[in-house]
C-alpha positions in Angstrom: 39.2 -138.5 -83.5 39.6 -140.3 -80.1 42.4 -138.7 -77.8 43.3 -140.9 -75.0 44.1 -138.3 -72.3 46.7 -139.4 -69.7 48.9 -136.8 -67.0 49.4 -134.5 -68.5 52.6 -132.0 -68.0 52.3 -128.7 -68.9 55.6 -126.9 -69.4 56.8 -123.3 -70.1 59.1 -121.2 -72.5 59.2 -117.8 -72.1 60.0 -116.0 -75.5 57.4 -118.4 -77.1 54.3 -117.7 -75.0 53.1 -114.5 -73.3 49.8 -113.6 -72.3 48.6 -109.9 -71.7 45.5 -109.2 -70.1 43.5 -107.1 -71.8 41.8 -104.2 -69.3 38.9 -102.5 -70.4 38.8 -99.4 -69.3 35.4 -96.9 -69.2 35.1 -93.2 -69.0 32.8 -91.7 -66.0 31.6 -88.3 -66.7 32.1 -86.1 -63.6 29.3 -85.7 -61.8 27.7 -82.4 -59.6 25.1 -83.3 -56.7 22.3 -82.9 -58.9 23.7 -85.8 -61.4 23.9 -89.1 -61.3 26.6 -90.9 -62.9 25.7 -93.4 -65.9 25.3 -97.3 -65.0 28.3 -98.9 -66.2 27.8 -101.2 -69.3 28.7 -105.4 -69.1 31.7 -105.8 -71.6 30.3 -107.6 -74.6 30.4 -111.6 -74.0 33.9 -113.1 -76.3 33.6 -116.0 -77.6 35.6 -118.8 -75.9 38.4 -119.9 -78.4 37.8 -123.2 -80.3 39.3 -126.4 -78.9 42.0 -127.8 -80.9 41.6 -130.1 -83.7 43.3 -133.6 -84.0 43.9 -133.9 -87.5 42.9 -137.6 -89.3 46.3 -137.6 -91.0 49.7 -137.3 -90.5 50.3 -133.3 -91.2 52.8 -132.2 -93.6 56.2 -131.0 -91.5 59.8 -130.6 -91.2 61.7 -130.2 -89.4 65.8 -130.4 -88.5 67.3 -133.4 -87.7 70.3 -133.7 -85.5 72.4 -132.7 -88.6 70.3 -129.7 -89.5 69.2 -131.8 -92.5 65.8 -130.8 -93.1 63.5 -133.6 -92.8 59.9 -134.6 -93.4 58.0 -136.4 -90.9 56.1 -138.5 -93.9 59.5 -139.5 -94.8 58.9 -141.9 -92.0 55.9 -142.7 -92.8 54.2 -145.3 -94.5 54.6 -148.0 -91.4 53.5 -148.1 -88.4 54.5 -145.1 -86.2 54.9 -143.5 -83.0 56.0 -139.4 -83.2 56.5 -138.9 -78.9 57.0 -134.5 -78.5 59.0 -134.3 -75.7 61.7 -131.6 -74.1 64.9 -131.4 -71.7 63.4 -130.0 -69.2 60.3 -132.3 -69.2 60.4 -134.8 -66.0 58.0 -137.4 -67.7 59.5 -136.8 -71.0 63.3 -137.9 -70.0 61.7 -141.3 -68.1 60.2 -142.2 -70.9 63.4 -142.5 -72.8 64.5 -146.1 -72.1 61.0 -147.1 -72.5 61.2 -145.9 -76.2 64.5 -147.3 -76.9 63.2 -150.9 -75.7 59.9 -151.0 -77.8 61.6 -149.7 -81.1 64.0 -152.6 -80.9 60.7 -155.0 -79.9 59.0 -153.9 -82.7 61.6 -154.2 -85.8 59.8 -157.1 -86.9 56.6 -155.2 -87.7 58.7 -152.6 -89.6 57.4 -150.0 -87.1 59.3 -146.5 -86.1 59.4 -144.6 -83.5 60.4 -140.3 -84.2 61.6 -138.3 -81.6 60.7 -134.4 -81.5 62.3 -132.6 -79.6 60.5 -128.9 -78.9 64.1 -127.5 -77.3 66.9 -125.7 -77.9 69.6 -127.6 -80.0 72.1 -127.4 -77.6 70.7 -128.4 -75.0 69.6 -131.8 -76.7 72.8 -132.4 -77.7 74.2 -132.0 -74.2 71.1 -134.1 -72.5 72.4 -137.0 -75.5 75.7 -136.8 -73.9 74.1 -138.9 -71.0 71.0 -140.5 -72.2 71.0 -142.0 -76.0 68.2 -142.2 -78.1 67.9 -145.2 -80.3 65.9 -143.8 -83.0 65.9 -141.2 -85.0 65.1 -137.2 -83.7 64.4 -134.0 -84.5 64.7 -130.8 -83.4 62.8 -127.4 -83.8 62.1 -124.7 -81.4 59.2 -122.4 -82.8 59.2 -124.7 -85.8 58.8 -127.5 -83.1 56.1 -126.2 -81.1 54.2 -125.2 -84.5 54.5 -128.9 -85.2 53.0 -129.8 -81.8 50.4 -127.1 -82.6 49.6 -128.9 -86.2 48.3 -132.1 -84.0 46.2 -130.0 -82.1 48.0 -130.2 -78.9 50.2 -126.8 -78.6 52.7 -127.2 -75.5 51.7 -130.3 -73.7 54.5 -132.5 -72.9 55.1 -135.7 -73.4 52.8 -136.4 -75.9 52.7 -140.0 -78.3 51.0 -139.8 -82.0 50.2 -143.3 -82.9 49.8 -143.5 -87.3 49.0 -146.3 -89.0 50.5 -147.4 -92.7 48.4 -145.3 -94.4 49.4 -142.4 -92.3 45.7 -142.2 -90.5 46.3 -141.0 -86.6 44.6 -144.0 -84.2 45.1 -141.9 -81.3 47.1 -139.4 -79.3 48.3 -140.2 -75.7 48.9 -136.9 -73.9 50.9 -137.6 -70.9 53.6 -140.0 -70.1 53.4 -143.0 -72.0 53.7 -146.6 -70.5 54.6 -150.2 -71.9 51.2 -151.4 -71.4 49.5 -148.4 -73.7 52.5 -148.6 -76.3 52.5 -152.4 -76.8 48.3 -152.1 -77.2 48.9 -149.1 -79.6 51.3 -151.2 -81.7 49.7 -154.4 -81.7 46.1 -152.7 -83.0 48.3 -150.9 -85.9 49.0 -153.9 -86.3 45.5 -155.7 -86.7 44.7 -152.6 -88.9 47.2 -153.3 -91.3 46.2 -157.3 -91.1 42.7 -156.0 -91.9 41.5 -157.3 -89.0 40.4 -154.5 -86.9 39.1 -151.1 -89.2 40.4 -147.7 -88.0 37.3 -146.5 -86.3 37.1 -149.9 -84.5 40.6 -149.8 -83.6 40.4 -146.2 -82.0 37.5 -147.7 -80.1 39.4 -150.4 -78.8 42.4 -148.2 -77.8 40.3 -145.6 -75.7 38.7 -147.8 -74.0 42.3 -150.1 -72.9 43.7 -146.8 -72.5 40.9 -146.1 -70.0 40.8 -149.4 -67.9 44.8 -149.0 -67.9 44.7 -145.7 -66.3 42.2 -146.5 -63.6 44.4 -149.6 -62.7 47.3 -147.8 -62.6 45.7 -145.4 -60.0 44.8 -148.1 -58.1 47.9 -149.9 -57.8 49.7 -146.4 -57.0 46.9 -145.7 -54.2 47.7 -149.3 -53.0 51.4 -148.9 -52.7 50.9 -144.9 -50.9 48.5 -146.8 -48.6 51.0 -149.1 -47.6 54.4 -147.3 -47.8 56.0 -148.8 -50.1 
């Protein structure tokens, strides 16, 4: 599975995660003059945890929509789709907003979706809505939200955009905040795949390697405009 990696923004909740280092302690046995205390032993080597898995396919969740109607993400399924994992307090996640909103409305003709998940306490979604609308539809999950984050593999990461074809097969994953170029090039290879004119594996290839040249023109343009001030 091909992950197209962008910035990435890591943020934090703190009833949900908590690390505790683990101190291993050893016993010396006194020693007189005439002894000479034991060479301490080298912990035993852990093994480092497996990286995370991407899944193929769109995994089986629910979660509550803004009603607290239980909802399946397959239910949305079957056309092209974007899921974009996002929270409040997520800088890059609240800019991508009106982006979203725009390319849902561009894309009605190719019966695409696009699902909001919000990994965030209820309230305080509905009091961000108050001042920024979404214009498509949204759920809502704390522990269930960030177990569906962890069922694509990517845990608490935010933004992050899951791009599924109409056979609910993922192309890719774009960790980091997503831009018009990379969406419209997602959308329009979902596109050829469902055409048949592009297969999924050559469509993934084709997406990481836009995804790619994007990202190093973007960092050129951005260097560009720090150089000159503007």
């Amino acid at each position: 599975m091909l992950v197209v990696l962008g910035a990435g923004v890591f943020g934090y909740l703190g009833y949900w995660v908590s690390q505790r280092a683990r101190v291993s302690q050893q016993s010396l046995k006194p020693t007189t003059s005439t002894e000479v205390a034991p060479a301490m032993k080298a912990p035993p080597a852990q093994e480092s945890p497996k990286p995370k898995q991407i899944p193929d396919t769109l995994p089986d969740i629910t979660l509550a929509d803004m009603d607290g109607k239980p909802t399946t993400l397959k239910s949305f399924g079957g056309r092209p789709l974007m899921v974009n994992f996002w929270a409040t307090w997520c800088a890059p996640c609240r800019r991508e907003i009106p982006l979203l909103n725009q390319i849902r409305m561009q894309r009605k003709a190719q019966n695409a979706e696009i699902v909001g998940v919000a990994v965030d306490f209820k309230e305080d979604v509905l009091k961000f809505l108050q001042t920024t609308p979404l214009k498509y539809p949204l759920l809502i999950g704390e522990e269930d939200g960030l177990a569906a984050a962890e069922a694509f593999g990517m845990g608490m990461a935010f933004p992050f955009s899951v791009f599924i074809d109409s056979q609910n097969r993922i192309l890719t994953v774009k960790l980091g905040e997503l831009h018009e170029d990379e969406a419209n090039f997602a959308f329009d290879r979902l596109k050829d795949i469902d055409n048949g004119v592009l297969t999924m594996k050559d469509a993934q290839a084709a997406v990481a390697e836009a995804f790619k040249k994007m990202a190093a023109e973007r960092a050129q343009r951005e260097a560009a405009q720090g150089a000159s001030g503007t």
